[in-house]
mmCIF file of the N, C-alpha and C atoms, coordinates in Angstrom:
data_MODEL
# 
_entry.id   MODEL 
# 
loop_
_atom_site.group_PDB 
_atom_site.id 
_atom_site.type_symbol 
_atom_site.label_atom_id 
_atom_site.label_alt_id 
_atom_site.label_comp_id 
_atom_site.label_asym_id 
_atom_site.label_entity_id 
_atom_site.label_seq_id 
_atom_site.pdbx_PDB_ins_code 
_atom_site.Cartn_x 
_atom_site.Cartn_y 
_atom_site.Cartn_z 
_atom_site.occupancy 
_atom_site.B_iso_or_equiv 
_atom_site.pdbx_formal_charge 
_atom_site.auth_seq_id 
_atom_site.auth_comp_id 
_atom_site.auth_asym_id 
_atom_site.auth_atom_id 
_atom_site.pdbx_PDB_model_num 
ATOM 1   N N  . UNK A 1 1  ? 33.886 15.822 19.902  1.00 0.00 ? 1  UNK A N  1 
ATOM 2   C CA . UNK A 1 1  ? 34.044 15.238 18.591  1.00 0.00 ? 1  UNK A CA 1 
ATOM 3   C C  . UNK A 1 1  ? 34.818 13.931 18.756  1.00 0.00 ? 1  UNK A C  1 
ATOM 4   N N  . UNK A 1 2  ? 34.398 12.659 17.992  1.00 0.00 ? 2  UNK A N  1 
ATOM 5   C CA . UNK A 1 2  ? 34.768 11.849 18.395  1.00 0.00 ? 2  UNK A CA 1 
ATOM 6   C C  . UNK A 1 2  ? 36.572 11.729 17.155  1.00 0.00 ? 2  UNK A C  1 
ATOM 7   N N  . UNK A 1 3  ? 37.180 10.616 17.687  1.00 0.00 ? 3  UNK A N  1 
ATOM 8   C CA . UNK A 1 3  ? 38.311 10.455 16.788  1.00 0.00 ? 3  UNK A CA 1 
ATOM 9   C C  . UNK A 1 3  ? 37.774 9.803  15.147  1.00 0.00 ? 3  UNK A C  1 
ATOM 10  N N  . UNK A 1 4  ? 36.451 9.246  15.236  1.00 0.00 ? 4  UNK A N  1 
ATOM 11  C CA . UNK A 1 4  ? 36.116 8.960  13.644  1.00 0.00 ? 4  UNK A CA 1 
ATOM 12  C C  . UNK A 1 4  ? 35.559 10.322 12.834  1.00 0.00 ? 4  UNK A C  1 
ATOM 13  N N  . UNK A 1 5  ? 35.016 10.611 13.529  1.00 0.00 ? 5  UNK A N  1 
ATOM 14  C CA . UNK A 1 5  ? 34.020 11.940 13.203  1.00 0.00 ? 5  UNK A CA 1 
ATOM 15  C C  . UNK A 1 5  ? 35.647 12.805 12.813  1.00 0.00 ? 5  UNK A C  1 
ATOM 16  N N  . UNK A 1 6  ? 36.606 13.139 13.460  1.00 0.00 ? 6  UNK A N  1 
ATOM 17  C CA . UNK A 1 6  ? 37.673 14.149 13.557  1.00 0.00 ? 6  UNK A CA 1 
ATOM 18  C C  . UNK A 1 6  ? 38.757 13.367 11.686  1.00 0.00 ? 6  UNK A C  1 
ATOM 19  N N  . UNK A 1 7  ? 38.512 12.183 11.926  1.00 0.00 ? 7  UNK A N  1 
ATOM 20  C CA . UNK A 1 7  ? 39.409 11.541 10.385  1.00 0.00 ? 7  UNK A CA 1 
ATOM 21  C C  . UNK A 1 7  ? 38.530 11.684 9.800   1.00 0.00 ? 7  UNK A C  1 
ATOM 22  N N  . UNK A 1 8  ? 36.911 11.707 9.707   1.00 0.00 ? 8  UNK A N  1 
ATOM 23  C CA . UNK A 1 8  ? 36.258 12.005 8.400   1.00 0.00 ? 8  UNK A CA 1 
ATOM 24  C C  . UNK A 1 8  ? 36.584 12.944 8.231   1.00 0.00 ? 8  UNK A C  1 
ATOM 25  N N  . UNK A 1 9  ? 35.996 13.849 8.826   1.00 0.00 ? 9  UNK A N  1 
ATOM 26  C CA . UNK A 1 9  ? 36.147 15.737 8.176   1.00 0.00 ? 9  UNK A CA 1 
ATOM 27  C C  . UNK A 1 9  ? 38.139 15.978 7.736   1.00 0.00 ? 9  UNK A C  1 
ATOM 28  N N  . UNK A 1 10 ? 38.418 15.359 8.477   1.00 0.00 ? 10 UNK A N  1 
ATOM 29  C CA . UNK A 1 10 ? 40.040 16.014 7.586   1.00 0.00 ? 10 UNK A CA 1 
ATOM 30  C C  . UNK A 1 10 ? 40.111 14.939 6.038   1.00 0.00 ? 10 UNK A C  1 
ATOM 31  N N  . UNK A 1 11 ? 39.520 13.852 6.315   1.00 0.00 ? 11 UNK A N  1 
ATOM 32  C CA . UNK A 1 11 ? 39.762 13.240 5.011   1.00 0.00 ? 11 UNK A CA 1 
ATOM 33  C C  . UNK A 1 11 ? 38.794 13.866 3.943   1.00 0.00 ? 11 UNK A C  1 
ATOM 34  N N  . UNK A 1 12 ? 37.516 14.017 4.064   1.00 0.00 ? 12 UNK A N  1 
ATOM 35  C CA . UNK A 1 12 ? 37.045 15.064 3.473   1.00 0.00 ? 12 UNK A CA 1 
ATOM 36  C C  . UNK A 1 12 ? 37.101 16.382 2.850   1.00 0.00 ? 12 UNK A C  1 
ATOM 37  N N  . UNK A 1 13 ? 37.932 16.748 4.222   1.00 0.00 ? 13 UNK A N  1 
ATOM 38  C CA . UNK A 1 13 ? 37.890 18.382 3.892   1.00 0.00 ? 13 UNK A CA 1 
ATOM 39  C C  . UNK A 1 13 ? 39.307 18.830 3.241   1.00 0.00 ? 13 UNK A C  1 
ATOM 40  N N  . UNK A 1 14 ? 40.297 17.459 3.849   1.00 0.00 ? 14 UNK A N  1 
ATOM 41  C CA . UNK A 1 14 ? 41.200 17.481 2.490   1.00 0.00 ? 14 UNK A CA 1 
ATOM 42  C C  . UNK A 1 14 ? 41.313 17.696 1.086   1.00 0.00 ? 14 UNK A C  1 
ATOM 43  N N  . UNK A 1 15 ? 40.391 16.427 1.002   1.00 0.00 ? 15 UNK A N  1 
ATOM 44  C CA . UNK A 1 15 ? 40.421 16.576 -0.502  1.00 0.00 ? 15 UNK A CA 1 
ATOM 45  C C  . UNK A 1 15 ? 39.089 17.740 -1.067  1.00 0.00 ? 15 UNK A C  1 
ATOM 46  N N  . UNK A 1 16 ? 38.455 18.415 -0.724  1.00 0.00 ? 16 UNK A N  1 
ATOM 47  C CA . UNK A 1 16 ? 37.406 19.390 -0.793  1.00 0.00 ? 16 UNK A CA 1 
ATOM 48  C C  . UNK A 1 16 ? 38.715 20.652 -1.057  1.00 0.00 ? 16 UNK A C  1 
ATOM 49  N N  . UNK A 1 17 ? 39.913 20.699 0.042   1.00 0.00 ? 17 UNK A N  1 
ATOM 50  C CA . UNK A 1 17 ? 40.650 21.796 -0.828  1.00 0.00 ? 17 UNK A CA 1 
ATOM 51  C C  . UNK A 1 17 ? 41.947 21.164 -2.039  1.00 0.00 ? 17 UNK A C  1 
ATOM 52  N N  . UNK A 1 18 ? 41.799 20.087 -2.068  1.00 0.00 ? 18 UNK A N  1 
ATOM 53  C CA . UNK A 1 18 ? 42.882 19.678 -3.237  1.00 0.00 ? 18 UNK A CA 1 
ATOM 54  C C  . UNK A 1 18 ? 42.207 20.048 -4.563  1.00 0.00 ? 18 UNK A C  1 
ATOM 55  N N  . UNK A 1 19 ? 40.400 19.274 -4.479  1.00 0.00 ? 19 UNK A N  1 
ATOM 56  C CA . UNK A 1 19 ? 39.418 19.904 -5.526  1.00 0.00 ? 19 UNK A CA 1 
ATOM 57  C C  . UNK A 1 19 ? 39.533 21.461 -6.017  1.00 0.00 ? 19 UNK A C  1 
ATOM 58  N N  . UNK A 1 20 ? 39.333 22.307 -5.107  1.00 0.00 ? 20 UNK A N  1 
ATOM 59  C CA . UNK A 1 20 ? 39.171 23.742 -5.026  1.00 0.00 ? 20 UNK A CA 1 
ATOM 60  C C  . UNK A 1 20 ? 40.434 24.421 -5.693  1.00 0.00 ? 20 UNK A C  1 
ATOM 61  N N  . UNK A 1 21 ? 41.393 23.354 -5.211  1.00 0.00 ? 21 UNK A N  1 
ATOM 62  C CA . UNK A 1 21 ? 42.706 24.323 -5.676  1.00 0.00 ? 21 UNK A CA 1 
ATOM 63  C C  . UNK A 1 21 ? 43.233 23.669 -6.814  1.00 0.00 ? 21 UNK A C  1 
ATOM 64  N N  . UNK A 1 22 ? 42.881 23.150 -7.549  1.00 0.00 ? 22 UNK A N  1 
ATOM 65  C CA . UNK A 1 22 ? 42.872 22.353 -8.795  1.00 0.00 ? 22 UNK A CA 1 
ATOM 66  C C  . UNK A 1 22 ? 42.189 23.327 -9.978  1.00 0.00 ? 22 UNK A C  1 
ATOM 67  N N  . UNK A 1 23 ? 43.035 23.284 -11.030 1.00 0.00 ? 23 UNK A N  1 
ATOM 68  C CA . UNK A 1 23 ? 42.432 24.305 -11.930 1.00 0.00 ? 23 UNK A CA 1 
ATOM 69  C C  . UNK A 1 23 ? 41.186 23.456 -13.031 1.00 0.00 ? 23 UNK A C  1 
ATOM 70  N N  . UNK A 1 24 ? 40.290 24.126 -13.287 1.00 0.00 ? 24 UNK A N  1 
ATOM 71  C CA . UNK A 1 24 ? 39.442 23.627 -14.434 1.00 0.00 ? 24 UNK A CA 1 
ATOM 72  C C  . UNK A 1 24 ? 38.899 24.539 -15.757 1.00 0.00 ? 24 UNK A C  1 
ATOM 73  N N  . UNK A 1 25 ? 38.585 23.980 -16.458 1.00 0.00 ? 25 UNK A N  1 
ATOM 74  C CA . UNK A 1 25 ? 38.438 24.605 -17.602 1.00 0.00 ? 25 UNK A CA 1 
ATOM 75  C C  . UNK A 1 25 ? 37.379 25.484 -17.261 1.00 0.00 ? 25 UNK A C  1 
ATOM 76  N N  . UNK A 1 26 ? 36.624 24.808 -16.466 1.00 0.00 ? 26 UNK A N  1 
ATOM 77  C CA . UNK A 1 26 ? 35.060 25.856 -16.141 1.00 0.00 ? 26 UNK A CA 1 
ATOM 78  C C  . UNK A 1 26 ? 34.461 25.255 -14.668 1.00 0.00 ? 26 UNK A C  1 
ATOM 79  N N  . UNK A 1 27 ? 33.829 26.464 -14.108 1.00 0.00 ? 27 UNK A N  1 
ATOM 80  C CA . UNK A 1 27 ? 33.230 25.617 -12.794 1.00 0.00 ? 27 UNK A CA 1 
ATOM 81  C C  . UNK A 1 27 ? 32.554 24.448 -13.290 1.00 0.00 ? 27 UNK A C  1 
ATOM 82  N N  . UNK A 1 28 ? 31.672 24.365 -14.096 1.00 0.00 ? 28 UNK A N  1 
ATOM 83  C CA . UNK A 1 28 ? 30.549 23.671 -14.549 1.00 0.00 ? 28 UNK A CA 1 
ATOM 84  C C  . UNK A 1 28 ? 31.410 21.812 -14.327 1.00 0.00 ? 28 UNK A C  1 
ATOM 85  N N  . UNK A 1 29 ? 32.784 22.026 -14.683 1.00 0.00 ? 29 UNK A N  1 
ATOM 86  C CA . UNK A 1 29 ? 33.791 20.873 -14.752 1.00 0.00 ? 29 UNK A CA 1 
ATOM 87  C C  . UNK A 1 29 ? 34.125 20.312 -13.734 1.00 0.00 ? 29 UNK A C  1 
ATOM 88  N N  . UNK A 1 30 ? 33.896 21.074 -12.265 1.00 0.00 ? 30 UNK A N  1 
ATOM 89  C CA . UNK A 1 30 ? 33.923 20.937 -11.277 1.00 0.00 ? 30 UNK A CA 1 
ATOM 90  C C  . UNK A 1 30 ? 33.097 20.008 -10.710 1.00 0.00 ? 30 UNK A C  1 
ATOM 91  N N  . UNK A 1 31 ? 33.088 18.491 -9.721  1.00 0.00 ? 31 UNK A N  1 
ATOM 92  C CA . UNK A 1 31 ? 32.287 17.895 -9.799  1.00 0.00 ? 31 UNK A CA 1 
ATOM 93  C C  . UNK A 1 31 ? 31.832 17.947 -8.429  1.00 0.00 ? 31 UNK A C  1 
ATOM 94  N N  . UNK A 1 32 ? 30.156 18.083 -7.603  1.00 0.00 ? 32 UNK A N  1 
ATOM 95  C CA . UNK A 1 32 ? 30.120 17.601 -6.354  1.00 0.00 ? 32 UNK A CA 1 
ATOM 96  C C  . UNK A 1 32 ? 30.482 16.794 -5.392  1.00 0.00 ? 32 UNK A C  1 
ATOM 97  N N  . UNK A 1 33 ? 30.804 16.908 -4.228  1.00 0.00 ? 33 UNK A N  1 
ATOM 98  C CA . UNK A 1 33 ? 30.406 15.966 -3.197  1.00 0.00 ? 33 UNK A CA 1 
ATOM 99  C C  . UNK A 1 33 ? 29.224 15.014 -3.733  1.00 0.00 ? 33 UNK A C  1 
ATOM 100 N N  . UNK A 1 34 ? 29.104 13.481 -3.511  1.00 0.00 ? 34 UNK A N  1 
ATOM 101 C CA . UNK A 1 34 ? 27.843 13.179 -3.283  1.00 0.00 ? 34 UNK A CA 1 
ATOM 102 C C  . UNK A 1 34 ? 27.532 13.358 -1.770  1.00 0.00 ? 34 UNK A C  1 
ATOM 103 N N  . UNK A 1 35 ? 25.538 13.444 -1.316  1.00 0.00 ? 35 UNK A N  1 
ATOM 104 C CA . UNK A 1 35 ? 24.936 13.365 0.195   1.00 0.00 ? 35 UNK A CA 1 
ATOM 105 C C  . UNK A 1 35 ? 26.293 12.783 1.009   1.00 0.00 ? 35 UNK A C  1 
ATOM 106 N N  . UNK A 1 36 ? 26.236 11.237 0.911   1.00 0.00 ? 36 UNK A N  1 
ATOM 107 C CA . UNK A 1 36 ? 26.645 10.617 1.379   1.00 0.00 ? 36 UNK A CA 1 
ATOM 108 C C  . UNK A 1 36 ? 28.545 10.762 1.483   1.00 0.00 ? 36 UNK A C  1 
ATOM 109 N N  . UNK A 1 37 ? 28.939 11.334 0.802   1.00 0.00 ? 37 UNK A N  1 
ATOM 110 C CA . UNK A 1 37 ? 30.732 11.615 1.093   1.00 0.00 ? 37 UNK A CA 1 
ATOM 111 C C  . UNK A 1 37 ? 30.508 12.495 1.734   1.00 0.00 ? 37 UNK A C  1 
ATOM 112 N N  . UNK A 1 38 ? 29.815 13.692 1.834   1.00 0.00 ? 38 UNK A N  1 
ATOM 113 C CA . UNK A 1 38 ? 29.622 14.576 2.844   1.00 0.00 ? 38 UNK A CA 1 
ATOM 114 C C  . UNK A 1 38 ? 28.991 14.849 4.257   1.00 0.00 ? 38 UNK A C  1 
ATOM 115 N N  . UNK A 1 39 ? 28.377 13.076 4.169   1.00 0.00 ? 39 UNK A N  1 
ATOM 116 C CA . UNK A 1 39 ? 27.520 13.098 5.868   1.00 0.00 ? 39 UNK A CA 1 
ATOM 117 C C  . UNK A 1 39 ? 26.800 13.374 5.808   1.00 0.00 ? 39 UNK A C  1 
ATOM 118 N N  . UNK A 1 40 ? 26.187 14.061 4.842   1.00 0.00 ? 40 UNK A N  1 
ATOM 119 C CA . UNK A 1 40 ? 24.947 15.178 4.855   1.00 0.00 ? 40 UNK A CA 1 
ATOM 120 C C  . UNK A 1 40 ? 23.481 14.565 5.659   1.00 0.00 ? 40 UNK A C  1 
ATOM 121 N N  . UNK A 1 41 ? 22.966 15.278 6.373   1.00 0.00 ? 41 UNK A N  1 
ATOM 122 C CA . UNK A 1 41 ? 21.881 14.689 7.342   1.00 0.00 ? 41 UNK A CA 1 
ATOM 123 C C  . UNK A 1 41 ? 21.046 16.462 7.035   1.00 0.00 ? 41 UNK A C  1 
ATOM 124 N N  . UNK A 1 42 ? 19.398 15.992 6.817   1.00 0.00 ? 42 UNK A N  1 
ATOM 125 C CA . UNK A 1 42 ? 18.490 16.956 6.334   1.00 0.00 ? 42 UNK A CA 1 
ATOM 126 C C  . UNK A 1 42 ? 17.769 17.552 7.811   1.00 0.00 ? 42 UNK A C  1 
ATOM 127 N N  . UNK A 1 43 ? 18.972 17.442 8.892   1.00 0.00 ? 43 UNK A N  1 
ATOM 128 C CA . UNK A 1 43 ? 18.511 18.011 10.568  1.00 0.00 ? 43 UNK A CA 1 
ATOM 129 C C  . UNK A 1 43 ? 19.896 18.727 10.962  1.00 0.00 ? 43 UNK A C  1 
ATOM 130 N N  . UNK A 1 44 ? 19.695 19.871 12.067  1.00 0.00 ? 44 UNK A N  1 
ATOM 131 C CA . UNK A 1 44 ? 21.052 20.302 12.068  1.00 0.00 ? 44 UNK A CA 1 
ATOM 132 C C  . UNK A 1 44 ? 21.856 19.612 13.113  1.00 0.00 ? 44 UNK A C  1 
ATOM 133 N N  . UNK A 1 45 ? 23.317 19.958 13.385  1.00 0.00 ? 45 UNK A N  1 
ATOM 134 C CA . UNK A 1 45 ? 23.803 19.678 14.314  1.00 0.00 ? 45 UNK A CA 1 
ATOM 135 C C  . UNK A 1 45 ? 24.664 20.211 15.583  1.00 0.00 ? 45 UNK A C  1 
ATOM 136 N N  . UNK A 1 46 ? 24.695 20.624 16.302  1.00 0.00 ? 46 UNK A N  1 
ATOM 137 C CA . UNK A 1 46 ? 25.310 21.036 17.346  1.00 0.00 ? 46 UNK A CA 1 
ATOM 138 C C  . UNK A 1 46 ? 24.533 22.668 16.834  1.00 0.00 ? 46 UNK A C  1 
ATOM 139 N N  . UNK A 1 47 ? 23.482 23.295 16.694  1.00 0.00 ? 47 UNK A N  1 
ATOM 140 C CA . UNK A 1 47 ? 23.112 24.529 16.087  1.00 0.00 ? 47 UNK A CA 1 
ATOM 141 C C  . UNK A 1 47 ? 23.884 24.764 14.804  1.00 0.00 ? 47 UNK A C  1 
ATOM 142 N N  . UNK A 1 48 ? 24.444 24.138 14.146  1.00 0.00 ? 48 UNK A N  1 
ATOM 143 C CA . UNK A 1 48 ? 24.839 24.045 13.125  1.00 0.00 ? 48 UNK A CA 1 
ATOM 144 C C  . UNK A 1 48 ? 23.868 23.697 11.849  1.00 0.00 ? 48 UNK A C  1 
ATOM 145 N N  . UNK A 1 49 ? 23.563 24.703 10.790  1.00 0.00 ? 49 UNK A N  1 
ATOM 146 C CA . UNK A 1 49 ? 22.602 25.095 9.615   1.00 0.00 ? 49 UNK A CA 1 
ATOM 147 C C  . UNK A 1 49 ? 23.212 24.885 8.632   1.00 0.00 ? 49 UNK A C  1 
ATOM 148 N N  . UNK A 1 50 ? 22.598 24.104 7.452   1.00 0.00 ? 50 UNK A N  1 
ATOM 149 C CA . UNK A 1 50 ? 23.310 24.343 5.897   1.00 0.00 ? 50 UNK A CA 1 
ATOM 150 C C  . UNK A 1 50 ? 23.044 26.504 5.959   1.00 0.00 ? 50 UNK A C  1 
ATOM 151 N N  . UNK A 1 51 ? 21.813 26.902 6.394   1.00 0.00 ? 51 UNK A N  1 
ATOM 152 C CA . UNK A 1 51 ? 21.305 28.224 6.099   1.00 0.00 ? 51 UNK A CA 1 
ATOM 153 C C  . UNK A 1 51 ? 22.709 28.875 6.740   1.00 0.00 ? 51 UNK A C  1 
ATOM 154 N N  . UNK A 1 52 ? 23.184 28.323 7.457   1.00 0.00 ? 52 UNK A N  1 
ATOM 155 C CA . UNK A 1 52 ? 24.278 29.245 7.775   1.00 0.00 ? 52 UNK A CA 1 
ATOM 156 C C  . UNK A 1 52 ? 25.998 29.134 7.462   1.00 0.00 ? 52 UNK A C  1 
ATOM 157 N N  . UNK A 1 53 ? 25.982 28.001 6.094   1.00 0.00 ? 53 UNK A N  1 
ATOM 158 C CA . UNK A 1 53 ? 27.513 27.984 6.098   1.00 0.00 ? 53 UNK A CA 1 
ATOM 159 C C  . UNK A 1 53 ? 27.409 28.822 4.802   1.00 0.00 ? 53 UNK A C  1 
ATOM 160 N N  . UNK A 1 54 ? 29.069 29.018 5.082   1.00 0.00 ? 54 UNK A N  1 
ATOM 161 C CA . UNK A 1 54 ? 29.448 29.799 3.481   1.00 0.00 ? 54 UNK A CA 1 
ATOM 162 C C  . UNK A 1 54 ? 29.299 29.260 2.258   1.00 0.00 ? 54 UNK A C  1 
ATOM 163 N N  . UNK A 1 55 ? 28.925 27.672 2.378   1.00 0.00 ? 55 UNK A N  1 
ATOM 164 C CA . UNK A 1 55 ? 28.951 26.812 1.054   1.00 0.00 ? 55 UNK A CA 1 
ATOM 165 C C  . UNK A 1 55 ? 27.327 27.019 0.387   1.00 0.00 ? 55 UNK A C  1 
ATOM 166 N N  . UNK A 1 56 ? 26.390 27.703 1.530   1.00 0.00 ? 56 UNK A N  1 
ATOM 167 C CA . UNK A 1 56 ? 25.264 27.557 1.055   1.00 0.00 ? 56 UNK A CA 1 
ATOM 168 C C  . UNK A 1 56 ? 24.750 28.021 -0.114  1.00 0.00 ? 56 UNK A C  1 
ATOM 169 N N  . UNK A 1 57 ? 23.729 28.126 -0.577  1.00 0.00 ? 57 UNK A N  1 
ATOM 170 C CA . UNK A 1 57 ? 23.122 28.449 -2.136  1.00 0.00 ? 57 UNK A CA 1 
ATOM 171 C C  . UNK A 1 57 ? 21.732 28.651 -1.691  1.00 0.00 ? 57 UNK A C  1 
ATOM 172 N N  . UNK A 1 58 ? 21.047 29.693 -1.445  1.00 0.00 ? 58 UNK A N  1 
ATOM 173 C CA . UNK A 1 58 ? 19.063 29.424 -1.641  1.00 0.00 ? 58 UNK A CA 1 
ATOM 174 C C  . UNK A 1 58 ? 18.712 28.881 -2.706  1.00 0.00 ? 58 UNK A C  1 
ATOM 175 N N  . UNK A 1 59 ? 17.837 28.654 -3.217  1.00 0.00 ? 59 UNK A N  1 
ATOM 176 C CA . UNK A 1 59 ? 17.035 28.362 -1.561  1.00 0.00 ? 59 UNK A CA 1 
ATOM 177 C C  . UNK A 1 59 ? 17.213 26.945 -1.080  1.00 0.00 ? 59 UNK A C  1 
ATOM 178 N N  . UNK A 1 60 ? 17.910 26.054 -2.080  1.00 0.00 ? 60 UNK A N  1 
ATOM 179 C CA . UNK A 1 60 ? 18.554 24.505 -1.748  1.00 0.00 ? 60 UNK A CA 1 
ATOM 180 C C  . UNK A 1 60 ? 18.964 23.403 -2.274  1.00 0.00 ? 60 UNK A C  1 
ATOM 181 N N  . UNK A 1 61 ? 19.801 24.474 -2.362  1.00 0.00 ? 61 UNK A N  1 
ATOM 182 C CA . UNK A 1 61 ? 21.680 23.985 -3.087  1.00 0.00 ? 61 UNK A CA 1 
ATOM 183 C C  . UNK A 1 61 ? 23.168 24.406 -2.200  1.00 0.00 ? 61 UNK A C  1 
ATOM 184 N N  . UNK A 1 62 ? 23.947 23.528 -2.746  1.00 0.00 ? 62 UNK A N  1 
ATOM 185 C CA . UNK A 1 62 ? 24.983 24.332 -1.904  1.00 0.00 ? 62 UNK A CA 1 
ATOM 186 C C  . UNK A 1 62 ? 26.238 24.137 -2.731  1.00 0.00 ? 62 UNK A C  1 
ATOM 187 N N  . UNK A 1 63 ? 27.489 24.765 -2.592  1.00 0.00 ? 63 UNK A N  1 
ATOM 188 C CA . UNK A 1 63 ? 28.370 25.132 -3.368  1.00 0.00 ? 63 UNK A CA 1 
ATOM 189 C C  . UNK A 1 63 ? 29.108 23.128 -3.547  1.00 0.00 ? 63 UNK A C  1 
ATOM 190 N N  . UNK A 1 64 ? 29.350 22.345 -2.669  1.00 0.00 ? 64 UNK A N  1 
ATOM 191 C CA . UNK A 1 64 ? 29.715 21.147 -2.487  1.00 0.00 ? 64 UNK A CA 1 
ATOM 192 C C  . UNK A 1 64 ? 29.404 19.756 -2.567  1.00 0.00 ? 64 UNK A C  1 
ATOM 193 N N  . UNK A 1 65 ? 28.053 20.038 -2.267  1.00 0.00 ? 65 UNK A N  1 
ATOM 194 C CA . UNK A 1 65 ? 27.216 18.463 -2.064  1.00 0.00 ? 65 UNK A CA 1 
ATOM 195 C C  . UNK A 1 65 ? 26.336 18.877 -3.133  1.00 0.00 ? 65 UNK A C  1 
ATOM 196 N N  . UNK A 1 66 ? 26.065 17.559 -4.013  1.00 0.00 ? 66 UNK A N  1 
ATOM 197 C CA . UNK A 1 66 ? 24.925 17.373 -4.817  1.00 0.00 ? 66 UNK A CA 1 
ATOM 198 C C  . UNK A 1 66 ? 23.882 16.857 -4.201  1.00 0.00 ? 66 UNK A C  1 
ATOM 199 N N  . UNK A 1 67 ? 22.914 17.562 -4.959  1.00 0.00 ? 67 UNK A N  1 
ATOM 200 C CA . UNK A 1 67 ? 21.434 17.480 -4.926  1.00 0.00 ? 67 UNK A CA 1 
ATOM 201 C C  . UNK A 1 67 ? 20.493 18.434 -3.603  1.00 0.00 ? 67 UNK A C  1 
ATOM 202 N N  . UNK A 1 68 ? 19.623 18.335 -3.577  1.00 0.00 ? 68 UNK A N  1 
ATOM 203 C CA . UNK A 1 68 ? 18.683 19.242 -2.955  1.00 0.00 ? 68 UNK A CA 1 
ATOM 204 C C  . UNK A 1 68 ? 18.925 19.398 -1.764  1.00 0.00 ? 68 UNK A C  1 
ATOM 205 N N  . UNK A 1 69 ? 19.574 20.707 -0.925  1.00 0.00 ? 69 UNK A N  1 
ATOM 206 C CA . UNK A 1 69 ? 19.936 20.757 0.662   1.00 0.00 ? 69 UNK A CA 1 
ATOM 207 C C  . UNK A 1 69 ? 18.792 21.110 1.402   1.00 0.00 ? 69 UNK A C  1 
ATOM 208 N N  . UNK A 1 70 ? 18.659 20.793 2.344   1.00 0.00 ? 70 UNK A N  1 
ATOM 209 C CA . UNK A 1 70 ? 17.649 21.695 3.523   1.00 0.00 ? 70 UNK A CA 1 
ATOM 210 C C  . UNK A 1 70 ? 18.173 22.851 3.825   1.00 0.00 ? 70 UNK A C  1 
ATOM 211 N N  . UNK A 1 71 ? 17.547 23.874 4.155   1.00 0.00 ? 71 UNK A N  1 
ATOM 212 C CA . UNK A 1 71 ? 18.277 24.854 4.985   1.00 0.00 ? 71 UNK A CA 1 
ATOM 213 C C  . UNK A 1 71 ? 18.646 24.600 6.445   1.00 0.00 ? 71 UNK A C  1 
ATOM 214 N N  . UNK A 1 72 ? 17.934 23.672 6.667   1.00 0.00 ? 72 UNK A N  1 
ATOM 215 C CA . UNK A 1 72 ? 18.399 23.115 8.069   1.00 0.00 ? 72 UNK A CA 1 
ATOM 216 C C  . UNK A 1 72 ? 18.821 21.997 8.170   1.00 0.00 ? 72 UNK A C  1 
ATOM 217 N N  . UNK A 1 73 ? 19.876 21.663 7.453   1.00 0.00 ? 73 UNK A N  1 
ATOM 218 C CA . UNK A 1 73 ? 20.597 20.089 7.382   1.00 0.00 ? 73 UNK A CA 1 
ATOM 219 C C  . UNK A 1 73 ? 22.129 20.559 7.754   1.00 0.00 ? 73 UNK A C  1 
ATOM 220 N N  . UNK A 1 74 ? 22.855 19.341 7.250   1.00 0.00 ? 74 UNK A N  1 
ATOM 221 C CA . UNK A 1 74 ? 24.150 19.625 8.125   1.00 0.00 ? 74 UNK A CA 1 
ATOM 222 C C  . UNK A 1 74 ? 24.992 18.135 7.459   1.00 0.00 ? 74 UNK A C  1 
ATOM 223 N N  . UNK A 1 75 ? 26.068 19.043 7.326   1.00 0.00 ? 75 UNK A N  1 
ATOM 224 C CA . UNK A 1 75 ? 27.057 18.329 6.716   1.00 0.00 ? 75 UNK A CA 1 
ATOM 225 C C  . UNK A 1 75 ? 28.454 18.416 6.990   1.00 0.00 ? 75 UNK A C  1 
ATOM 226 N N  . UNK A 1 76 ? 29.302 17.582 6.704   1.00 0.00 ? 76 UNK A N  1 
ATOM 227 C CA . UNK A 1 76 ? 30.800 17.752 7.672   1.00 0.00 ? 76 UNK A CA 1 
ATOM 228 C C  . UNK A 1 76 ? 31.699 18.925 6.925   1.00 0.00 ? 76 UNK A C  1 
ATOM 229 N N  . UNK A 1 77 ? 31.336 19.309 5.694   1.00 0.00 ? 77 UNK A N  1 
ATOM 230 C CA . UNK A 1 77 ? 31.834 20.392 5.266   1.00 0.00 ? 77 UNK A CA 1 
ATOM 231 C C  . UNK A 1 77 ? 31.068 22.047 5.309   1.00 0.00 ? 77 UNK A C  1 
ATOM 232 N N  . UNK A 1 78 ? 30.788 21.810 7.229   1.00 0.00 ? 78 UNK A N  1 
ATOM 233 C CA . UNK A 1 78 ? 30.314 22.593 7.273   1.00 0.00 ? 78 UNK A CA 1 
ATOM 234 C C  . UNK A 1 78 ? 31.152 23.992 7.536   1.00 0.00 ? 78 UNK A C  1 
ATOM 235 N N  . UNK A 1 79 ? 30.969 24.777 7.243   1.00 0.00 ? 79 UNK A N  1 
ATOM 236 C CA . UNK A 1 79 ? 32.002 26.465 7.508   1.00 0.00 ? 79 UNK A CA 1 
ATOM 237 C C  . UNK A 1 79 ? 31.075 27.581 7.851   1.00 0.00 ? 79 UNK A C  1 
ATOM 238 N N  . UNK A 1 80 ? 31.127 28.274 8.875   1.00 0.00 ? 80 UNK A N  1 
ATOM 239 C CA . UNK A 1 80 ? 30.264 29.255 9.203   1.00 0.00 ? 80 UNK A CA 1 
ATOM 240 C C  . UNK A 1 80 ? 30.478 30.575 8.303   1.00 0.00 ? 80 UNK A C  1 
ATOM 241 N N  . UNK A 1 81 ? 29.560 31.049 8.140   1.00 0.00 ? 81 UNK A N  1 
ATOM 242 C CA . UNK A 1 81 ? 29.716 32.445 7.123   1.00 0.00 ? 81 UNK A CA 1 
ATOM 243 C C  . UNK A 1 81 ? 30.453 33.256 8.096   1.00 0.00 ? 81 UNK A C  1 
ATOM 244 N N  . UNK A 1 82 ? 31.285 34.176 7.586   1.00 0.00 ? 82 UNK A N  1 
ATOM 245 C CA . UNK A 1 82 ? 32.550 35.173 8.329   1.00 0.00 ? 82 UNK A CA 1 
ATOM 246 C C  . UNK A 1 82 ? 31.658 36.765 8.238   1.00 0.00 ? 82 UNK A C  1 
# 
C-alpha cells in the first residue's frame, strides 16, 4: 500500500466514522459517499469484492457510496464481512 493510497483511506474512513457516529433524525438524512470520494472502481482489487464487504446491499447498492455498485467493484471503504 502506497503512503497516498494509506492517507486516502484514513481520511476517508475517518470521516465515514464521524458520519456514522453522528446522530440523525432518520437514516434517510444520512447522506452518501459520492463514486468518486470513495475510489470506487467497477473491477476488484487485490481479490477484494463490493460482493464481499459488510457495506454491501444486492443486488447493487451499498450501505456508503451512491449510485449503482458492481458486485465486483471495489472501493477504499472496503470491510470484509466477519
Amino acid at each position: 500500500m502506497s503512503r497516498r493510497d494509506f492517507l486516502n483511506i484514513a481520511a476517508v474512513g475517518g470521516g465515514a466514522i464521524i458520519a456514522v457516529s453522528m446522530p440523525t433524525a432518520s437514516s434517510a438524512a444520512r447522506k452518501k459517499f459520492s463514486q468518486q470520494q470513495a475510489h470506487y472502481q467497477p473491477i476488484p482489487k487485490s481479490g477484494q469484492r463490493c460482493q464481499t464487504c459488510a457495506l454491501w446491499q444486492a443486488p447493487t447498492s451499498c450501505q456508503q457510496v451512491d449510485g449503482q455498485i458492481s458486485p465486483a467493484g471495489w472501493c477504499i471503504l472496503y470491510a470484509p464481512k466477519s
